[in-house]
Structure formats: structure tokens, C-alpha cells
C-alpha positions in Angstrom: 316.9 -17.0 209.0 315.0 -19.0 211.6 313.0 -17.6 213.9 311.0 -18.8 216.7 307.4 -18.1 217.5 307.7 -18.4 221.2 308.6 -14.9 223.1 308.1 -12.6 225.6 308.8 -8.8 225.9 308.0 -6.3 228.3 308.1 -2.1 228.2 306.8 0.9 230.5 306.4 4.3 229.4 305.6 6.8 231.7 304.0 10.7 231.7 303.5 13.0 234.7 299.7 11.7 235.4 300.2 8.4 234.5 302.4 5.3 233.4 301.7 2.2 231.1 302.8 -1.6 231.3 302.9 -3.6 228.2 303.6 -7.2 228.4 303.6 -9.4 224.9 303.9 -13.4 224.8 303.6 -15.6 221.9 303.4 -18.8 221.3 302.9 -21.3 218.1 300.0 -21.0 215.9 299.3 -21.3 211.6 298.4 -17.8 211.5 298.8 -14.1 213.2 296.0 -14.6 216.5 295.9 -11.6 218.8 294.4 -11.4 222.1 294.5 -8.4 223.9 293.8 -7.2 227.2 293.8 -3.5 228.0 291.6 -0.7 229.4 287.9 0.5 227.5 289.7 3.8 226.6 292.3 2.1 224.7 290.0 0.3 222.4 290.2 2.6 220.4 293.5 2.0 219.3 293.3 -1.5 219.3 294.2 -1.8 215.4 296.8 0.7 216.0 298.3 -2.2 218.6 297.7 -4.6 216.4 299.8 -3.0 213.2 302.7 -2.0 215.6 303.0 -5.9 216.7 303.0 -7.1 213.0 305.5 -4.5 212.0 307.9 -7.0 214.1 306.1 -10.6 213.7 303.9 -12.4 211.4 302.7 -15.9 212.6 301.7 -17.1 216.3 299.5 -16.3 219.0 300.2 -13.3 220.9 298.9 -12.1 224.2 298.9 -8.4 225.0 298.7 -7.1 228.6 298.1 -3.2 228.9 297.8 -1.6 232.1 297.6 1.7 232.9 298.1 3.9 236.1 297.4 7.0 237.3 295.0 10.0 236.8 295.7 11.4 233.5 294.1 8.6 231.0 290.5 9.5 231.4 287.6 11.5 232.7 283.9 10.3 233.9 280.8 11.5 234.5 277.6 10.9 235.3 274.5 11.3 232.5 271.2 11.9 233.0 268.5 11.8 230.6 266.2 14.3 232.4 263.6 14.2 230.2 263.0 10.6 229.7 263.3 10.5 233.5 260.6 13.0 233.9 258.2 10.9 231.5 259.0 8.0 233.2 258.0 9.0 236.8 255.2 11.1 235.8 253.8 7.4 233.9 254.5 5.6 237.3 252.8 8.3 239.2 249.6 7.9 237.0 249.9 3.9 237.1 249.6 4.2 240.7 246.8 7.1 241.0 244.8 4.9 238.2 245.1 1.1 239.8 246.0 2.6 243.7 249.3 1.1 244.0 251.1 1.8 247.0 254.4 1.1 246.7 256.2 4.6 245.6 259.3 5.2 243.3 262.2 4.9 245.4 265.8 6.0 244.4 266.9 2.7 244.0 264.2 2.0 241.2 265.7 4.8 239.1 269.8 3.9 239.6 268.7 0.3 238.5 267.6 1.9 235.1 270.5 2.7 233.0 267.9 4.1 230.4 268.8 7.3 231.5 271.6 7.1 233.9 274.5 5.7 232.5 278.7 7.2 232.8 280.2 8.7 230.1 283.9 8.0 230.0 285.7 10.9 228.0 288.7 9.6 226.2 288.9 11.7 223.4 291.7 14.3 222.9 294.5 12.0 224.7 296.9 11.9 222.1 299.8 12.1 223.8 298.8 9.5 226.1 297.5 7.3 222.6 301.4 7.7 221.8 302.5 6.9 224.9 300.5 3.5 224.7 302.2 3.0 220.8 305.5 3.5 222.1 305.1 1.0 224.7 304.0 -1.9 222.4 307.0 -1.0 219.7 309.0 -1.3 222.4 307.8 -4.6 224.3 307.4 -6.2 220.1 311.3 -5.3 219.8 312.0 -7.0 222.5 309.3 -9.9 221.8 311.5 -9.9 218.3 314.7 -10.2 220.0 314.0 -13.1 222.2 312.4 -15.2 219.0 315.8 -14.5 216.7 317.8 -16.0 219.9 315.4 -19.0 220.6 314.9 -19.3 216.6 319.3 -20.0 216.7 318.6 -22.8 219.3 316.0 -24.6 217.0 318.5 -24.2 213.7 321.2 -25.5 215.5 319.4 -28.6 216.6 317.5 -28.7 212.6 321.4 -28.8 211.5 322.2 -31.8 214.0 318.9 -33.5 212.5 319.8 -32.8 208.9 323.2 -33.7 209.2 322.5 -37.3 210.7 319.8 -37.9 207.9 322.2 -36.6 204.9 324.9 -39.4 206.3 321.7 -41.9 206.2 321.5 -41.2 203.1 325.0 -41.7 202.1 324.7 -45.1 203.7 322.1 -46.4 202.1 323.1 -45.6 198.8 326.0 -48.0 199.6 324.3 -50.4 201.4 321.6 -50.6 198.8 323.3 -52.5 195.8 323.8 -55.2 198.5 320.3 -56.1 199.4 320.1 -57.2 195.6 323.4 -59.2 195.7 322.1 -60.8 199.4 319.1 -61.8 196.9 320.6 -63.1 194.3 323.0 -65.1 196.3 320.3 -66.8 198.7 318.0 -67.4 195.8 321.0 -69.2 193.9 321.7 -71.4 197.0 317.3 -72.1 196.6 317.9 -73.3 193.6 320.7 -75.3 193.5 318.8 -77.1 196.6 316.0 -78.1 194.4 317.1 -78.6 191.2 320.3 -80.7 192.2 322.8 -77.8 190.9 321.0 -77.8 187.9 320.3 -74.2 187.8 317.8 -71.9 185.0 320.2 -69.4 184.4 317.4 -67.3 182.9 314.7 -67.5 185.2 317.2 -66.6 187.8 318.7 -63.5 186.0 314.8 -62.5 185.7 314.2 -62.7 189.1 317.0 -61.5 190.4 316.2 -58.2 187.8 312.4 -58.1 189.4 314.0 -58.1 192.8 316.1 -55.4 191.8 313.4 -53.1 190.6 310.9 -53.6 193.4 313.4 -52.5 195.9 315.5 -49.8 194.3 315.7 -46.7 196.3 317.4 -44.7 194.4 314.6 -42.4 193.0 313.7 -41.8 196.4 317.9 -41.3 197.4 318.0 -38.6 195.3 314.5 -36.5 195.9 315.4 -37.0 199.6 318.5 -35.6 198.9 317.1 -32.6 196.9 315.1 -32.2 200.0 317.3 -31.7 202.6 319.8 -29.4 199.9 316.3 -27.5 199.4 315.6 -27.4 203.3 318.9 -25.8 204.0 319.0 -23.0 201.7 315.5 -22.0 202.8 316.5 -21.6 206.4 318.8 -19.0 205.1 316.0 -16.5 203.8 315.1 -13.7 205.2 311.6 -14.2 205.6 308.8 -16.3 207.3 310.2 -20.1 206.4 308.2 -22.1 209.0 305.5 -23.0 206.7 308.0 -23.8 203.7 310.0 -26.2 206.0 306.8 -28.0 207.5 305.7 -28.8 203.4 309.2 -30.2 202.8 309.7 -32.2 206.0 306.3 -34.3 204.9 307.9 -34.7 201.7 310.8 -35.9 203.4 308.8 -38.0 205.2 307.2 -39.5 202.6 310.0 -40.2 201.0 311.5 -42.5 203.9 308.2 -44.4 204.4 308.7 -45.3 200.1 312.1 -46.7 201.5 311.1 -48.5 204.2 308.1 -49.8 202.3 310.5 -51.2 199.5 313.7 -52.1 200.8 313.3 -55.8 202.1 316.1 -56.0 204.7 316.5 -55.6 208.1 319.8 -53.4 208.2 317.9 -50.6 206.1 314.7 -50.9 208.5 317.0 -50.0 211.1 318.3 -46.9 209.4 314.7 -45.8 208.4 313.2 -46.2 212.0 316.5 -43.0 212.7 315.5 -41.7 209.8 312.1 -41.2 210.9 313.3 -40.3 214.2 315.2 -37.2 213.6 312.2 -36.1 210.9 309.9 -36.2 214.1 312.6 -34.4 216.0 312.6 -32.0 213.2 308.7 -31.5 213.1 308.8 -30.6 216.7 310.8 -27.3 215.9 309.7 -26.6 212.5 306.3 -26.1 214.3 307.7 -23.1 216.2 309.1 -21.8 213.8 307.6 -17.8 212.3 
């Protein structure tokens, strides 16, 4: 099943002291990238976020947006070190009395110093606000889910369209191909009746014609492209991450139509490549987005 790594999903959970707001987009990317935005008392859960979001997705970039409001998510207070603040006015005290300094402590000198003021944020013991948070993010990667199974039906109905246009390429070639040689054989016939006065060497002309042949037969490469494209389709039935499997067989497939183009010497199967090519590119374009 194809499934897109482009998304969006949104869920708020709500208690008496306070509500949450999860966004989650994705986008494309090789691996699982998170990036998550969200209060200092939630760090603490952040690799609790990050396993609920992989429950439901494994590749792209995702973008997490947690905001909280209300009272009921923390408590603050202020910290004093008393002691060290004691030592460190009576030094300043005795710097000044030794070298006559005359500028005194002020307030403002001791606030600057988080040494030994600082705020302690208490975030421990919140569980049912921690569950709250979890519930959220399920719910917003559901729906993140949900919108990449609909988009990912867009992107294998157009990888049909593409793989149906290159299968009949295919079938044309293979009956267009036998005529490039008899084209050959016919022009090189007419060559040598030219300059040999109709006398023509029957042999040497059968052995071209055969070395012709062989240098453009595309048949090998028919038939793997073939196998491709029967491979390509029964991946994008599996029930599991494909994107990575397709983007390996669409080079393959690629390659393979560059070998024909390379070999076939006429213009009516350069044509048919220069599609080819253009509906493998097409392809590549939503393979890429695809989980």
C-alpha cells in the first residue's frame, strides 16, 4: 500500500487547569527526522513523543508543535543559595575595606548572578497531565496517518498511469524492434548494389547484417524492464514502507531505457525512449514521497 510522507494532523486535549494543542506536519526525507517544539516541562517526555509518532509513521521529517495553556502544568519558585550569597558579599565587603573601593553592592549586582539565584520549575508528579500530552500526539499522528494513506492513493493512481504508458512502450518496441534490422538490411543492400554494379557478397552482407543485429538488440533489456515494472506493481501492494524499494527499481528501470536508447539506431525508437524517460521522471517525483 502506498503511502505518502506529506501530512498534517492536529488534536487538543483538555483538563480543568489546563489544555494542550498538538500540531504534526511531515514532509519527505530518507529517514525518521523529528523536530519538536514544546514547553521545558515536557522535555521530559520527549522520547515518549517521539515513540507515540513512530507507532503510526516511519520515514519523513516531522514537525511537532506543543502548546500548553493554563495553570495546572507547572509550579516555580525562586532559589537562593544563602550561603554562597553570604561568602560572596562578605569577600566584596573585605575587597572594598582592603583596596577602599567605593562603589557598594547594590541589588542589581546580586540578581545578575544566577550563581545563587536561579528558578526552579517543579514538573515532577504531573502524570495526568504527562498523559494528557500522550493522548494528544496519538491523536494528532492518527490523523497525520490518515491524511498520508489518502494523499499516498493520489500518488498510486498517477504511478499506475505512468506504469501503464511504459508497459505499452514496451509492447511497441518489441514489435517495432525486428524492423530496425530489416530497415538495415534493406538500405545496406541498396549500398551495395550501388557500388558493386548489382554484384552483391552475399556473405559479407549476411555478416553485417548479423553484427547490426546484435549491436542493437533490445530484447535483454525488453524483458528486465518488463520484470521491473511486474516487480514494481506487486511491491506497491505490501503492507509496509515501499518507498525506498520503488526508488531502487525505478533506477533500474531507468537504466535499462538509457541501454535502449544507447543501442537502438533509429529515430522512431528515440522518440519512444525520450516518453519512456518522461514518465520514469514523473514517477521519481512521487516515489520520493512516498513512506
Amino acid at each position: 500500500m502506498i503511502v505518502s510522507m506529506t501530512g498534517f494532523g492536529r488534536s487538543k486535549a483538555e483538563l480543568e487547569t489546563c489544555s494542550v494543542t498538538v500540531e504534526i506536519k511531515a514532509v519527505n526525507h530518507r529517514f525518521l527526522e523529528f523536530n519538536i517544539r514544546m514547553p521545558r516541562q515536557l522535555l521530559v517526555i520527549e522520547d515518549k513523543i517521539k515513540k507515540k509518532i513512530a507507532e503510526q509513521v516511519t520515514r519523513g521529517r516531522i514537525e511537532v508543535f506543543v502548546t500548553l495553556e493554563g495553570t495546572g502544568h507547572s509550579t516555580s519558585k525562586v532559589v537562593v543559595d544563602w550561603q554562597l550569597l553570604e561568602q560572596y558579599v562578605q569577600s566584596i565587603k573585605a575587597i572594598q575595606n582592603k583596596y577602599e573601593f567605593a562603589h557598594a553592592i547594590s541589588l542589581q549586582d546580586v540578581l545578575q548572578r544566577s550563581d545563587f539565584i536561579s528558578i526552579d520549575e517543579d514538573h515532577g508528579g504531573n502524570e495526568e497531565l504527562e498523559q494528557l500530552v500522550l493522548d494528544a500526539i496519538e491523536n494528532a499522528a492518527l490523523q497525520l496517518k490518515q491524511m498520508r494513506i489518502i494523499e499516498g492513493k493520489v500518488l498510486e493512481s498517477d504511478i499506475h498511469k505512468q506504469l501503464k504508458l511504459l508497459s505499452e512502450k514496451v509492447i511497441l518496441l518489441r514489435e517495432y524492434a525486428p524492423k530496425v534490422v530489416k530497415l538495415f538490411a534493406d538500405r545496406l543492400k541498396k549500398r551495395m548494389e550501388e557500388f558493386t554494379n548489382g554484384l552483391i557478397d552475399e556473405a559479407r552482407m549476411v555478416n553485417e547484417i548479423a553484427i547490426f543485429a546484435d549491436k542493437v538488440d533490445i530484447n535483454e533489456e525488453l524483458t528486465r524492464l518488463e520484470s521491473h515494472i511486474s516487480q514494481f506493481q506487486k511491491i506497491m501492494k505490501l503492507a509496509e514502507p515501499i518507498g525506498r524499494k520503488l526508488d531502487f527499481l525505478l533506477q533500474e528501470m531507468n537504466r535499462e531505457v538509457n541501454t535502449i536508447g544507447s543501442k537502438a539506431n533509429d529515430s522512431s525508437i528515440a522518440r519512444e525512449v525520450v516518453e519512456m524517460k518522461s514518465s520514469l521522471e514523473k514517477m521519481k517525483e512521487q516515489v520520493q514521497n512516498i513512506e
